[in-house]
C-alpha positions in Angstrom: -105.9 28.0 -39.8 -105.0 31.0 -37.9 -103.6 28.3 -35.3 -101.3 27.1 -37.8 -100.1 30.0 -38.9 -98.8 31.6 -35.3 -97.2 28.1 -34.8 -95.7 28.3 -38.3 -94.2 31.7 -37.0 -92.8 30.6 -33.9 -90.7 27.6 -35.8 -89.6 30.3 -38.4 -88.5 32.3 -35.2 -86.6 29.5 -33.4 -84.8 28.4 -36.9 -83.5 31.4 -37.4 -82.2 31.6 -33.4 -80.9 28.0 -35.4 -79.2 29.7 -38.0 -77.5 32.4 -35.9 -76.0 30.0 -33.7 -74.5 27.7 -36.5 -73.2 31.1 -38.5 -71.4 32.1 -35.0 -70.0 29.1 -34.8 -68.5 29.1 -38.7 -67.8 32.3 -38.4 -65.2 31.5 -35.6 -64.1 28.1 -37.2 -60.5 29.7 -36.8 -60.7 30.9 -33.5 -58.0 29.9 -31.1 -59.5 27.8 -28.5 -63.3 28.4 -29.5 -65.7 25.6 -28.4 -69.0 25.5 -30.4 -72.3 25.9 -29.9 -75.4 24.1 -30.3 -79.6 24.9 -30.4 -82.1 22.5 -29.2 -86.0 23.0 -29.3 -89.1 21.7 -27.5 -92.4 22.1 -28.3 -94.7 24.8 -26.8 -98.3 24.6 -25.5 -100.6 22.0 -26.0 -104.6 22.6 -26.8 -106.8 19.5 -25.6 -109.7 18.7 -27.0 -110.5 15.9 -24.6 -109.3 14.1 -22.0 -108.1 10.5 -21.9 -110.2 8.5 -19.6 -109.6 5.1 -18.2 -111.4 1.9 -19.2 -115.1 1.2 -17.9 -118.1 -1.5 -17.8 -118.8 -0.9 -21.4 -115.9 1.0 -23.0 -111.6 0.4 -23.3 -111.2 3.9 -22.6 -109.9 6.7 -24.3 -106.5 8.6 -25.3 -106.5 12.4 -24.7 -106.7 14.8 -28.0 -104.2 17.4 -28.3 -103.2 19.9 -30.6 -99.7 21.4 -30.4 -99.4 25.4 -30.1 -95.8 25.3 -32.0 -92.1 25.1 -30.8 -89.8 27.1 -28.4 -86.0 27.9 -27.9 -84.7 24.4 -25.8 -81.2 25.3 -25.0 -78.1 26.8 -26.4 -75.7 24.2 -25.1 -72.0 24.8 -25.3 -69.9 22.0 -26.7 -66.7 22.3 -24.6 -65.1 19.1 -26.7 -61.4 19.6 -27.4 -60.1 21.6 -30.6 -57.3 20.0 -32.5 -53.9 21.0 -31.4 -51.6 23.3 -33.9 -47.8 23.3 -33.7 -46.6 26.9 -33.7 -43.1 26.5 -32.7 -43.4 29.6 -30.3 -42.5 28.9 -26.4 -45.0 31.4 -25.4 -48.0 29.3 -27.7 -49.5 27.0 -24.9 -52.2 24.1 -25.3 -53.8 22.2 -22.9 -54.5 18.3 -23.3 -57.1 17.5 -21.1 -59.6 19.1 -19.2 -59.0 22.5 -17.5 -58.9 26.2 -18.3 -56.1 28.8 -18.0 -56.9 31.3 -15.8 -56.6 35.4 -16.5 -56.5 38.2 -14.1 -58.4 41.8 -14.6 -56.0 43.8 -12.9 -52.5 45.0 -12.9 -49.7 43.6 -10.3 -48.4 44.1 -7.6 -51.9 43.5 -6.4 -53.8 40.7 -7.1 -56.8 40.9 -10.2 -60.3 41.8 -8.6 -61.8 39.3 -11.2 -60.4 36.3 -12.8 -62.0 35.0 -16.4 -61.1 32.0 -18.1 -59.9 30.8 -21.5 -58.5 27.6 -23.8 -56.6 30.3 -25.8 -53.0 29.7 -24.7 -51.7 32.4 -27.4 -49.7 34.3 -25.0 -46.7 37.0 -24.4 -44.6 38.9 -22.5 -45.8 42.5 -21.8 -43.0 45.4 -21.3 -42.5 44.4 -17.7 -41.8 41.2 -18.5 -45.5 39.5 -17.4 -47.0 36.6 -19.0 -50.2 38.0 -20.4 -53.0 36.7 -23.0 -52.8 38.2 -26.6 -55.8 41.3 -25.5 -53.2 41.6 -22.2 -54.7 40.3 -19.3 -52.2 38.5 -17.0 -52.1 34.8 -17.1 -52.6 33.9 -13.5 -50.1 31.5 -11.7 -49.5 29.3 -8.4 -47.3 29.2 -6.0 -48.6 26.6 -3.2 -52.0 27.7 -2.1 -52.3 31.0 -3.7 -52.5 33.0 -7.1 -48.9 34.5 -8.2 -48.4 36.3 -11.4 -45.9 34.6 -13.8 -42.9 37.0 -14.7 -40.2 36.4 -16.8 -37.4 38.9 -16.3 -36.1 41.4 -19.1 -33.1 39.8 -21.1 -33.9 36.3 -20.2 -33.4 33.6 -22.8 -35.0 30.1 -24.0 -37.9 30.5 -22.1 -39.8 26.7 -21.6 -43.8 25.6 -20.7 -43.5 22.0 -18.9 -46.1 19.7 -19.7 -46.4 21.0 -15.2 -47.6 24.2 -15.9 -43.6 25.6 -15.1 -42.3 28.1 -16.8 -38.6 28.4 -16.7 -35.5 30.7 -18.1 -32.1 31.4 -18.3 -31.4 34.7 -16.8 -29.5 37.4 -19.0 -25.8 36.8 -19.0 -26.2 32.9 -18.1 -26.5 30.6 -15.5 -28.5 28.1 -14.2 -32.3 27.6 -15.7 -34.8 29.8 -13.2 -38.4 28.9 -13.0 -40.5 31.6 -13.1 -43.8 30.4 -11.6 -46.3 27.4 -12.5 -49.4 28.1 -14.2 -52.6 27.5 -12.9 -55.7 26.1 -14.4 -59.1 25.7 -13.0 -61.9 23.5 -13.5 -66.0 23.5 -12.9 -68.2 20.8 -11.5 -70.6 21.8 -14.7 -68.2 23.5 -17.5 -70.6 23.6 -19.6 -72.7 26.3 -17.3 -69.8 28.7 -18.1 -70.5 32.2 -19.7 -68.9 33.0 -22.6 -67.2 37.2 -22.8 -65.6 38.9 -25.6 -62.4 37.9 -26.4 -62.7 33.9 -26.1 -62.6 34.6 -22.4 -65.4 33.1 -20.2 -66.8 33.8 -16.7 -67.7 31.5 -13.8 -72.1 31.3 -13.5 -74.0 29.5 -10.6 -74.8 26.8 -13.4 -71.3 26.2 -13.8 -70.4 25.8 -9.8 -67.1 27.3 -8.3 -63.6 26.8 -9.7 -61.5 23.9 -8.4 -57.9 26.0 -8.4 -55.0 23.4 -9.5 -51.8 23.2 -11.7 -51.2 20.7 -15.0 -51.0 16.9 -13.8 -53.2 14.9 -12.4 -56.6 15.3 -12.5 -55.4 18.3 -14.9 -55.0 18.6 -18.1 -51.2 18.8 -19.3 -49.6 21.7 -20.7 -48.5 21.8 -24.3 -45.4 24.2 -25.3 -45.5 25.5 -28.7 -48.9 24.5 -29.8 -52.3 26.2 -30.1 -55.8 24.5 -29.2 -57.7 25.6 -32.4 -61.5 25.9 -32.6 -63.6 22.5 -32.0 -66.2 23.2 -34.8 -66.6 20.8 -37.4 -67.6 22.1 -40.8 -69.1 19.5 -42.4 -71.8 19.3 -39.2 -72.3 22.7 -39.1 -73.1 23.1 -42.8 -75.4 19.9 -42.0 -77.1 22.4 -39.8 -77.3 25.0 -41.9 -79.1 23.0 -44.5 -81.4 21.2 -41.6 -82.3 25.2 -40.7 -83.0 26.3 -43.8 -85.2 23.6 -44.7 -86.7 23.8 -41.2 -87.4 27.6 -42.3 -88.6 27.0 -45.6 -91.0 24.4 -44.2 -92.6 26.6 -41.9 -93.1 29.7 -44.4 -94.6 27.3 -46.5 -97.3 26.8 -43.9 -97.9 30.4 -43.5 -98.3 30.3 -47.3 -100.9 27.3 -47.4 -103.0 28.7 -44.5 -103.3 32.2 -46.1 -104.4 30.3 -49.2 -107.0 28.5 -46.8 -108.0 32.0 -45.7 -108.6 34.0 -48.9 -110.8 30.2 -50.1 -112.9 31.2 -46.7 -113.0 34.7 -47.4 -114.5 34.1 -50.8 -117.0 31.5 -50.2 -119.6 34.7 -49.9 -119.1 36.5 -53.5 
């Protein structure tokens, strides 16, 4: 009984870890670019009463006896699955379609950012200096052959464009001829899934995710939307599904607790 009751606690522990993760992820069901998240469990120690054993001269053998010890945290696994795309109608609103991940800078030009995060939030803007920045103003990293270049746009310039290339273009102040302004760059990771998520719907490189593979928009890279947003990839009706397979998941387990007290106070008064 008292068995039951610690394994009855550790699945009301790990269903409310359940819980948590499904109200993070409808809490940010309007998040640009946020990818959901998703809780897994696997069971926890075994207790064996015996030993199988194999067949012999007078017996088939046996299977092994085992009772389970309750349930642990499995994973949190991030679902890095595509957000539907919004039109905005702003130049500056980029979405990416297909796989990569715009890259930001923590730093401040003219040198280059001592740490780079990473994002699917393509909400961005021009600062004061004319630099192509993410909406919490970290620079929105570019490339220019082989190595990072920041992307600025020059004070007074007009009808500033995204290519599906990553280029960003403009037509200087007082006319002329359309000026590109640098290419953006994204990145990719052997195992995206590995990344680790910061504030801000920014993400960091971990050794489970592997090293960034540095490229533009095209080819083996996602393409570059102008005007649109990436929205958040949760899906409401599964994560209310969730919600309702947690709470029943919780309510089944306190309702264990309940039964082996019950069992307890029957023991307890045998002797009255």
């Amino acid at each position: 009984m008292i068995r039951g009751m610690f394994s009855a606690i550790s699945g009301l522990r790990n269903h409310q870890i359940m819980l948590d993760v499904t109200a993070n992820n409808l809490a940010n069901v309007n998040t640009v670019g946020f990818k959901s998240s998703r809780a897994s469990f696997k069971d926890q120690l075994q207790q064996t009463y015996q030993f199988g054993t194999a067949a012999g001269p007078t017996t088939g053998g046996l299977n092994g006896r085992q009772v389970g010890l309750g349930v642990q945290l499995g994973t949190i696994d991030n679902q890095m699955g595509s957000g539907s795309l919004q039109a905005t109608g702003n130049p500056l609103d980029v979405a990416i379609q297909g796989d990569g991940w715009f890259r930001v800078g923590l730093g401040a030009p003219p040198a280059m950012p001592t740490e780079t995060q990473y994002t699917r939030a393509g909400n961005f803007r021009r600062n004061d200096q004319g630099y192509l920045v993410t909406a919490d103003g970290y620079y929105v990293m570019g490339r220019t052959g082989t190595a990072d270049a920041y992307i600025q746009i020059p004070l007074g310039a007009t009808d500033t464009i995204v290519g599906e290339d990553g280029s960003v273009s403009y037509i200087p102040s007082g006319g002329g001829a359309r000026t590109s302004a640098g290419t953006i760059s994204l990145a990719q990771f052997p195992n995206e899934e590995g990344l680790t998520r910061v504030s801000g719907n920014r993400w960091i490189a971990d050794p489970a995710s592997g090293t960034e593979i540095v490229g533009t928009p095209g080819g083996t890279f996602g393409v570059t939307t102008s005007g649109t947003l990436e929205m958040s990839n949760v899906d409401l009706a599964a994560e209310f599904t969730q919600m309702i397979v947690a709470q029943r998941g919780f309510q089944a387990n306190s309702r264990v607790i309940s039964t082996s007290d019950e069992m307890l106070q029957d023991l307890v008064n045998l002797k009255r």
